[in-house]
C-alpha positions in Angstrom: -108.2 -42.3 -81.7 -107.2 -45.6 -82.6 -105.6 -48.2 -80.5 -102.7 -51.1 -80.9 -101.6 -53.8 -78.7 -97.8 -54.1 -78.9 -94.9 -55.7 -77.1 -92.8 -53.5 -74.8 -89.1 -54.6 -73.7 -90.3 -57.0 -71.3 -93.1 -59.0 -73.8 -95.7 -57.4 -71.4 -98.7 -56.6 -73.9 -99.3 -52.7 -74.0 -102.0 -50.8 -75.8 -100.8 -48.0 -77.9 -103.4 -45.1 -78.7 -102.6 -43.2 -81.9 -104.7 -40.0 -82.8 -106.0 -40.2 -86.5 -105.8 -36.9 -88.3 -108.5 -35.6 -90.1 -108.9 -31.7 -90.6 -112.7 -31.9 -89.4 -111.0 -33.0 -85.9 -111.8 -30.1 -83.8 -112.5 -31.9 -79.9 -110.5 -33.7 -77.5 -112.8 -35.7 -75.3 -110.6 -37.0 -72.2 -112.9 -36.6 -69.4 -113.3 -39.1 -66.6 -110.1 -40.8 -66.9 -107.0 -41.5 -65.4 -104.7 -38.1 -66.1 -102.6 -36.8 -63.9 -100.5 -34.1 -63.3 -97.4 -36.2 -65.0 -99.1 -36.0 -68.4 -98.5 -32.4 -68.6 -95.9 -32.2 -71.1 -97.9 -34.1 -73.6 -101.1 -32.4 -73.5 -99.0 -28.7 -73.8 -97.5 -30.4 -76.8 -100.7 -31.6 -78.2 -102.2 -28.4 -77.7 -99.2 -26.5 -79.5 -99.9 -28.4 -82.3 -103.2 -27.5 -82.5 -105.2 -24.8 -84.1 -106.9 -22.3 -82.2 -110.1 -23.7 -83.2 -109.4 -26.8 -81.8 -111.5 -27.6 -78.1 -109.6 -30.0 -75.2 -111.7 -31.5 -72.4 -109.6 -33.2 -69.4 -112.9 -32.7 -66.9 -113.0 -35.2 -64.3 -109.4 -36.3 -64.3 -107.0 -36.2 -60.9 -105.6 -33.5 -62.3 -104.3 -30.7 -59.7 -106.0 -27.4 -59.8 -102.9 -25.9 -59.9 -101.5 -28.0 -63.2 -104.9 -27.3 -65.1 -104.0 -23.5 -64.9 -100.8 -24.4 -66.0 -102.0 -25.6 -69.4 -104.7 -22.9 -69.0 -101.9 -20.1 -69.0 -99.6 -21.9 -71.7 -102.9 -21.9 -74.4 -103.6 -18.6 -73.3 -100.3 -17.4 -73.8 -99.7 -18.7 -77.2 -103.1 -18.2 -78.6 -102.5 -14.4 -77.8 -98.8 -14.7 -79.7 -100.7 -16.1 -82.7 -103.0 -13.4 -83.5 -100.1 -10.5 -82.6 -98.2 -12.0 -85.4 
């Protein structure tokens, strides 16, 4: 992950955080941070992009129980469409 500071709308400094690929990339680290259940759509998204090899920690985070199962079920789900096809 690398980070940016940039100017939003407003002139209000923001910090940008852009992933770096590399094709040894194979964990997510995001525990003990400040996700919540709003950031769901983005981590499906990352996680569809992803291979199946590919690990995701959001540990720690306030996170409901209910939203981690979401993403749970939606990995789940397309991991088992991959290896039907």
């Amino acid at each position: 992950m690398e980070s940016e500071v940039q100017k939003d709308e407003l002139g209000n400094d923001i910090t940008v955080w852009y992933l770096q690929r590399n094709p040894q990339f194979k964990h997510l680290n995001l525990c003990m941070n400040r996700i919540e259940d709003d950031c769901l759509e983005k981590i499906s998204e990352v996680l569809g992009n992803s291979s199946d090899d590919f690990g995701f920690t959001i540990s720690g985070n306030p996170m409901t129980a209910a939203k981690v199962k979401e993403i749970h079920s939606k990995v789940e789900k397309m991991h088992k469409k991959r290896i039907a096809d």
